[in-house]
PAFI-653166 format. One record per residue: x, y, z of N, C-alpha, C, O in turn; residue in three letters. Coordinates in pm, 1 decimal, m for minus. Example, Ala and Ser with C-alpha at 12.3 -4.5 7.8 and 13.67 -1.06 7.14 Angstrom:
   n_east  n_north     n_up  ca_east ca_north    ca_up   c_east  c_north     c_up   o_east  o_north     o_up  aa
   1319.0   m569.0    780.0   1230.0   m450.0    780.0   1320.0   m330.0    780.0   1423.6   m331.9    846.5 ALA
   1285.0   m225.0    708.0   1367.0   m106.0    714.0   1290.0      3.0    787.0   1340.9    113.8    803.9 SER
***
This chain:
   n_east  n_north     n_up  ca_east ca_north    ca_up   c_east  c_north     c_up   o_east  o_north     o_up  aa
    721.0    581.2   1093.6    810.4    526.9   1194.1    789.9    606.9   1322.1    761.0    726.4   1315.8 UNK
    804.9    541.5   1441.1    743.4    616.7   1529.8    876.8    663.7   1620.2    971.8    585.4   1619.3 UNK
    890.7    804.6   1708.8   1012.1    819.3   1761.3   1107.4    710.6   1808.2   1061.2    616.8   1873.3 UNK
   1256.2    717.2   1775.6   1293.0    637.3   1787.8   1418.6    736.7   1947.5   1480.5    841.8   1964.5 UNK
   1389.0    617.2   2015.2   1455.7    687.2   2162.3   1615.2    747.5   2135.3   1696.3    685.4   2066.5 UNK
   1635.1    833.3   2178.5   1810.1    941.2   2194.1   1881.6    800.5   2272.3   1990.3    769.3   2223.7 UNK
   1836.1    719.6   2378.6   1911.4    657.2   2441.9   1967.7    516.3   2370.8   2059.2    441.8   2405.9 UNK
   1885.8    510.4   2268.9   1960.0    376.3   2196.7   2035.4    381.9   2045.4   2061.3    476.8   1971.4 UNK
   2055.7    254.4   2035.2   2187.5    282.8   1953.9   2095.7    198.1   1800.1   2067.1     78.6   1793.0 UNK
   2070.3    293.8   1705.5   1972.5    235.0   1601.7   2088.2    155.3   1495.4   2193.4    201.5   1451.1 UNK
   2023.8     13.3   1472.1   2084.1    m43.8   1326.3   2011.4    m64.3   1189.6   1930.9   m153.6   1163.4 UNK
   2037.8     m4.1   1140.1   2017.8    m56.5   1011.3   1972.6   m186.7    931.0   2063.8   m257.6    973.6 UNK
   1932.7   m234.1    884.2   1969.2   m401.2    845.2   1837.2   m417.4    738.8   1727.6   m364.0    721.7 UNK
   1905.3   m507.3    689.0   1771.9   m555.2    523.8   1730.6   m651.3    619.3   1803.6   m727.1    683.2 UNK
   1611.9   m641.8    623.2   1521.8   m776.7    713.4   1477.0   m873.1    570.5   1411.8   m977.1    578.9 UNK
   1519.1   m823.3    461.9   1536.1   m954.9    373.9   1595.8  m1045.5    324.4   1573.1  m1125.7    233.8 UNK
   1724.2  m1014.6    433.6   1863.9  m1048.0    379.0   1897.1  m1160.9    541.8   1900.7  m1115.3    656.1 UNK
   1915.7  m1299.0    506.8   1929.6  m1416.8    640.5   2060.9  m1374.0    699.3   2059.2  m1383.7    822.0 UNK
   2143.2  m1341.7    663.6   2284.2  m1331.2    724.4   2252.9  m1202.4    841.0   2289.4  m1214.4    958.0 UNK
   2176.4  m1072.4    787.3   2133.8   m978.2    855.0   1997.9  m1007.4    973.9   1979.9   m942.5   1076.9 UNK
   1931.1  m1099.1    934.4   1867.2  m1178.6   1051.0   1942.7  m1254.3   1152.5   1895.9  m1266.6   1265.6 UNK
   2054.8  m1305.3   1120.7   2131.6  m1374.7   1204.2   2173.8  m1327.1   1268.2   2189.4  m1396.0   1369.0 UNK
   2222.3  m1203.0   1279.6   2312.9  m1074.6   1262.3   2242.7  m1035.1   1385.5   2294.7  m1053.4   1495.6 UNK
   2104.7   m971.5   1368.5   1988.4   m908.4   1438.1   1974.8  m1017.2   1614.7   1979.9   m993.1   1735.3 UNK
   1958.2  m1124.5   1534.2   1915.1  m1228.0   1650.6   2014.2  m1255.5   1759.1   1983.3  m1290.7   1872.9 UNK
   2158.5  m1233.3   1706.9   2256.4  m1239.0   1803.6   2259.9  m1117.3   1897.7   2286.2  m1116.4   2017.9 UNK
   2229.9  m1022.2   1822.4   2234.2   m906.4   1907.8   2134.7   m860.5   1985.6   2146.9   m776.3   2074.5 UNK
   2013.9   m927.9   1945.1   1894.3   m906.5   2034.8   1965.3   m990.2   2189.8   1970.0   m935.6   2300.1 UNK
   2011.0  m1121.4   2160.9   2029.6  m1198.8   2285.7   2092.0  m1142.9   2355.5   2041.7  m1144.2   2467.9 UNK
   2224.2  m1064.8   2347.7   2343.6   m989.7   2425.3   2270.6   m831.6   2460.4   2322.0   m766.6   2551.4 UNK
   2151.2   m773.6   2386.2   2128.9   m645.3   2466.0   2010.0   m682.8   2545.5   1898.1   m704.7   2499.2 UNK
   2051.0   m688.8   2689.9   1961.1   m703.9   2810.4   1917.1   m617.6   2798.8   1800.1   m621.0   2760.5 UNK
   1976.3   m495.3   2822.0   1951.1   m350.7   2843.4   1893.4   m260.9   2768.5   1886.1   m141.7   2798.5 UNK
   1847.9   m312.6   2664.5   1735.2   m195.3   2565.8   1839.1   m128.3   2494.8   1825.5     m7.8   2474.2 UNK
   1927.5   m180.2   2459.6   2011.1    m55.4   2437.3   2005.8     32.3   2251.6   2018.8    143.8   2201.0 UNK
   1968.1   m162.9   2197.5   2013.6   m146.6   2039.2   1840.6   m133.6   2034.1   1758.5   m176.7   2115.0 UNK
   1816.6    m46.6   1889.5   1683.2    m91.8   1844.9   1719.0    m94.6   1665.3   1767.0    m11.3   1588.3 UNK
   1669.2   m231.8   1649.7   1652.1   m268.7   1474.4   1568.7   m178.3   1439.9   1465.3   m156.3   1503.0 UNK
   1616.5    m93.4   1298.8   1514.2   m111.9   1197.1   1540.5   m112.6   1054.3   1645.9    m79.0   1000.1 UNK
   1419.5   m160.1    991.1   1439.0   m235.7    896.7   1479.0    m98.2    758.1   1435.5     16.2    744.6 UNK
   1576.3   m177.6    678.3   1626.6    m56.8    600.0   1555.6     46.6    518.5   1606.9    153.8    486.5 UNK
   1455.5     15.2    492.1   1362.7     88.1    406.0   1255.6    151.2    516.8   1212.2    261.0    482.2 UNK
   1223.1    118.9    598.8   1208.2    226.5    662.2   1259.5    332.2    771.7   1214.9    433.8    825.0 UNK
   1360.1    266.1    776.6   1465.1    382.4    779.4   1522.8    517.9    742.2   1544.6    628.7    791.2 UNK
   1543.7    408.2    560.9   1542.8    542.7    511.8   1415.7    599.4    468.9   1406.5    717.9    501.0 UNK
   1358.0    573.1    433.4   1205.3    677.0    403.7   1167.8    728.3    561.3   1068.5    799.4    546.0 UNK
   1192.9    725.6    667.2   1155.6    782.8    782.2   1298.8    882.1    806.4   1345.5    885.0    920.3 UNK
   1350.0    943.4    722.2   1438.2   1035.9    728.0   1581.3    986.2    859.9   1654.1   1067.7    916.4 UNK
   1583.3    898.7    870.4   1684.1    878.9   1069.3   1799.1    956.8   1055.3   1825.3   1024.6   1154.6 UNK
   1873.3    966.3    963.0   1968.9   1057.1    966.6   2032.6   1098.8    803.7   2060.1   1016.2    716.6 UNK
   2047.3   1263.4    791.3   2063.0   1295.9    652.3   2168.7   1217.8    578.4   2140.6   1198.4    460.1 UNK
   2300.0   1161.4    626.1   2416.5   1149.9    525.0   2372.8   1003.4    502.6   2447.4    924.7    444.4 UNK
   2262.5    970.7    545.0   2224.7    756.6    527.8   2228.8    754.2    330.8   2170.5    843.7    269.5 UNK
   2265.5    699.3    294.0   2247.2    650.9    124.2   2192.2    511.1     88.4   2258.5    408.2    101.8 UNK
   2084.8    515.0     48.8   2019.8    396.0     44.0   2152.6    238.3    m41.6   2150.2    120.6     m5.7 UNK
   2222.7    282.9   m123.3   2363.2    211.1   m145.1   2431.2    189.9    m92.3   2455.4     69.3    m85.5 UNK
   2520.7    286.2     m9.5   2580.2    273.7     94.1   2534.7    164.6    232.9   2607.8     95.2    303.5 UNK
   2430.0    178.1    234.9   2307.7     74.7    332.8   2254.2    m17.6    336.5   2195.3    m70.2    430.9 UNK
   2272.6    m62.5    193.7   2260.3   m173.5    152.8   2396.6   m305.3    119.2   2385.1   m427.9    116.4 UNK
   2486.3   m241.6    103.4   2684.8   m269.4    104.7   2676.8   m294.4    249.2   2706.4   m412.9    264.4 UNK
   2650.4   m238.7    365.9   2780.7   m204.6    451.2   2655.0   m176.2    556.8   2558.7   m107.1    523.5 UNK
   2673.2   m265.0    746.3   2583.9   m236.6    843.7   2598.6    m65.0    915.8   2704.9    m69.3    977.7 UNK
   2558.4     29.3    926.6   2498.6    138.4    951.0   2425.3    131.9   1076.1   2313.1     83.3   1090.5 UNK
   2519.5    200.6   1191.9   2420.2    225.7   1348.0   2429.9    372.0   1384.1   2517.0    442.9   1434.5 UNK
   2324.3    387.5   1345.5   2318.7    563.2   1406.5   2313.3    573.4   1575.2   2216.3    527.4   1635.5 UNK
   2413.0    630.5   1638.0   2434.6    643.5   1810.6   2317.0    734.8   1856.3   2232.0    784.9   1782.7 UNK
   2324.4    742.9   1945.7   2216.9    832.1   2072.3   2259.6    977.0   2012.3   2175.0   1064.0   1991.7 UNK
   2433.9   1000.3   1979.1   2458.6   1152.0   1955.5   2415.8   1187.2   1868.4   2366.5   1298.8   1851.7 UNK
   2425.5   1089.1   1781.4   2346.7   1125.4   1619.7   2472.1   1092.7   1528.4   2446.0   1103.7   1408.6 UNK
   2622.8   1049.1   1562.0   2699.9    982.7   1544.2   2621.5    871.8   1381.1   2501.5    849.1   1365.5 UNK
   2708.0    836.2   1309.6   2715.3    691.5   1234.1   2838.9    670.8   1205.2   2940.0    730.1   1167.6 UNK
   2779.9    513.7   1249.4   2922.0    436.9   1217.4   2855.8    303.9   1165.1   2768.7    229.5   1210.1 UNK
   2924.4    304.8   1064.4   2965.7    216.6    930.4   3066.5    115.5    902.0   3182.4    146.0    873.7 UNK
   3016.4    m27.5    910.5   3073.7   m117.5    852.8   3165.8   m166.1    986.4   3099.5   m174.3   1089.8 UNK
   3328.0   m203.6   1000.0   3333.7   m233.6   1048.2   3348.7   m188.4   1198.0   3368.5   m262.5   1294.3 UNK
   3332.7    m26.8   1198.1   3307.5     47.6   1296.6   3173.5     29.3   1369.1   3166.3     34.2   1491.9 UNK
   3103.6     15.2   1316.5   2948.9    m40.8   1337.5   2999.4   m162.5   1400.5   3004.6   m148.4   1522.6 UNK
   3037.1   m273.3   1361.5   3003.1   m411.0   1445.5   3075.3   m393.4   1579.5   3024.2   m416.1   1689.1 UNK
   3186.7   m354.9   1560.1   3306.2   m277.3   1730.5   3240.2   m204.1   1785.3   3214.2   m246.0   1898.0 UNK
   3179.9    m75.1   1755.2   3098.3     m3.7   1812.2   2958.4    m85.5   1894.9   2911.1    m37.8   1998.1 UNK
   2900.7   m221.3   1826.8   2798.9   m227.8   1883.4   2839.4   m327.2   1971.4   2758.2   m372.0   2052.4 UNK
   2982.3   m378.4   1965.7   3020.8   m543.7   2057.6   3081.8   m464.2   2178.8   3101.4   m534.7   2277.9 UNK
   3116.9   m327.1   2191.2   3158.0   m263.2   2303.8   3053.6   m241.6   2378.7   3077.7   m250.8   2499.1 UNK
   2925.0   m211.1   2345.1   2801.9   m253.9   2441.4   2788.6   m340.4   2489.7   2680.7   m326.9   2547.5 UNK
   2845.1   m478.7   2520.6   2790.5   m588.6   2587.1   2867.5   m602.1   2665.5   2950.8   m515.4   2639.2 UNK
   2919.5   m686.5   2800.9   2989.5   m666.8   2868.5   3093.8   m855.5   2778.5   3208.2   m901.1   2778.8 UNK
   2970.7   m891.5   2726.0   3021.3  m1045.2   2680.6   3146.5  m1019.6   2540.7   3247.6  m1089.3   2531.6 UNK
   3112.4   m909.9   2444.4   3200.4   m906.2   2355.6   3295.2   m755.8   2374.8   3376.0   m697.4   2302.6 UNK
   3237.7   m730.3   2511.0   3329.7   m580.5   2441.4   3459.7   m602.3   2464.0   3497.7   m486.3   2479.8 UNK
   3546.9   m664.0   2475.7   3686.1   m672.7   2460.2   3720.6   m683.1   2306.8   3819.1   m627.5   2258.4 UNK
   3633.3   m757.2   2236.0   3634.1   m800.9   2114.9   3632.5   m644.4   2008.7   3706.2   m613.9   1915.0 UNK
   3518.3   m570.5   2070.7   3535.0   m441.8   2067.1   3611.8   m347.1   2058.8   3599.4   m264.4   1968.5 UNK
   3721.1   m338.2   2164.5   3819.7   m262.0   2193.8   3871.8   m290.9   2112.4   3854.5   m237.4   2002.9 UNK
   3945.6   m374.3   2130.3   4051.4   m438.3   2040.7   4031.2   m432.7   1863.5   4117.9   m434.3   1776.1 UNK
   3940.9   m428.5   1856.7   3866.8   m435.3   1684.2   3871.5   m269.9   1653.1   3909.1   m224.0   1545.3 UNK
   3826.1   m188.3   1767.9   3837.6    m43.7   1735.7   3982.0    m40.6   1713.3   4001.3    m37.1   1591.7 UNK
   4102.8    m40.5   1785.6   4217.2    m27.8   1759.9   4243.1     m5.3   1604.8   4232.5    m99.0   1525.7 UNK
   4282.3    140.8   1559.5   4369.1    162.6   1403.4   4405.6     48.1   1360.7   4344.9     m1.0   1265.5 UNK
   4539.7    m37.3   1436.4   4602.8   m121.2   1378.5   4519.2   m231.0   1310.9   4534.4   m267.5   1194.3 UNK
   4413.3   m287.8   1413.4   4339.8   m388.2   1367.4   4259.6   m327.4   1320.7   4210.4   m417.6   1252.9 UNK
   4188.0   m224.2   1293.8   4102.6   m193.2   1141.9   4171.3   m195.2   1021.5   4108.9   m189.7    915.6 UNK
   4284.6   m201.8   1024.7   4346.5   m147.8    911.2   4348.9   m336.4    842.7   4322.8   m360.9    725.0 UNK
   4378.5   m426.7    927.7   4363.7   m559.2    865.1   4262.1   m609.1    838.5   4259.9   m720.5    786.2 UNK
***
């Protein structure tokens, strides 16, 4: 796997799995800005991206390792990545909110 840039925000995703293609393709359209970069789960994890990744855990649940070196998991992951766009990040905010994670 070849360096993957500090400035973007890496996802996770089974590129064998259609829902996670769907997933991918929406988010390619909304980052103008270079921001997100896919990669595919298995090489991911065999390219070491970050120690606490569990190939189970990664396979359950979407996984975006941040620029800080940050992960966030599941539904922190999809808020985390819809606050990047200027089109969903309200959807974002609001989804980060305790109250509404908790539902």
């Amino acid at each position: 796997m070849d360096t993957i840039s500090i400035k973007q925000y890496v996802v996770l995703y089974d590129d064998k799995c259609d829902a996670c293609q769907v997933g991918t393709h929406w988010v390619r359209r909304l980052d103008r800005r270079g921001l997100v970069r896919f990669v595919g789960l298995d090489e991911g994890l065999r390219g070491g991206l970050h120690p606490s990744l569990q190939a189970e855990e990664c396979r359950r649940l979407m996984h975006v390792v941040t620029p800080d070196g940050r992960v966030w998991v599941g539904w922190e992951a999809v808020t985390g990545l819809a606050r990047l766009f200027p089109v969903t990040w309200m959807v974002g905010v609001v989804g980060w909110w305790r109250p509404v994670r908790w539902v």
